[in-house]
N, C-alpha and C positions, 0 to 999 in steps of 0.2 A: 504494500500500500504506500501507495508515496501522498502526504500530506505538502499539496500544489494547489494554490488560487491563480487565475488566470483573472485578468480583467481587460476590460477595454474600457480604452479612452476617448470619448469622446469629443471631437474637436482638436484633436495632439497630431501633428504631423508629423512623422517620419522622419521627414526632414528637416526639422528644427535643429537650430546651429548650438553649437556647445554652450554659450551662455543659458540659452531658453533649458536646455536639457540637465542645468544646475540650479536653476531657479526653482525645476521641475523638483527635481529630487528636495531642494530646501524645503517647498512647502505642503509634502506630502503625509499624509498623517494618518496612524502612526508611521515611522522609517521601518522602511523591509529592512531584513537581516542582511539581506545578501541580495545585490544586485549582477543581472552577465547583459555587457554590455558589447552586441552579435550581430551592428549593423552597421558597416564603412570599411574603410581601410585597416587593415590589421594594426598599424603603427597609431593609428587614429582612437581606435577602440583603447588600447591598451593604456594610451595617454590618458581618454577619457575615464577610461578605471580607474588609473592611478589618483589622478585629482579628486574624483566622488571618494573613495577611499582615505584621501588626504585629509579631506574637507569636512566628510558628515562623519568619518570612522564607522565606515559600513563595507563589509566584507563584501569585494569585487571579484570578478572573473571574466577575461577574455578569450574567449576559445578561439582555438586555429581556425583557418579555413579547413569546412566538411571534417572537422571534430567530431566525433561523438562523445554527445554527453549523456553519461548515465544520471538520473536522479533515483535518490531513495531516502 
């Protein structure tokens, strides 16, 4: 059994630039435990992990490209 919420956002675009996408995580409430950040360039994502990680101290994860991730 893997304990997983899925939500959608309404109104959030995909393509929102790294500013909106830390404003995002600032005023989300409660802070997830752990965010995988799984959509741009690999150096991109990893940067943007590092900073939410820096910033809120919220466990990150960037997977490779066509990683498999297991959850449990």
């Amino acid at each position: 059994e893997i304990k997983l919420n899925v939500e959608t956002i309404e109104g959030f675009s995909a393509h929102s630039d790294r500013g909106a996408l830390m404003r995002f995580i600032d005023r989300i409430s409660p802070r997830p435990d752990r965010v995988m950040v799984c959509h741009g360039e690999s150096s991109k994502c990893l940067d943007l992990a590092s900073s939410i990680h820096k910033q809120f101290n919220i466990d990150t994860y960037a997977p490779k490209n066509l990683e498999t991730i297991r959850l449990r």
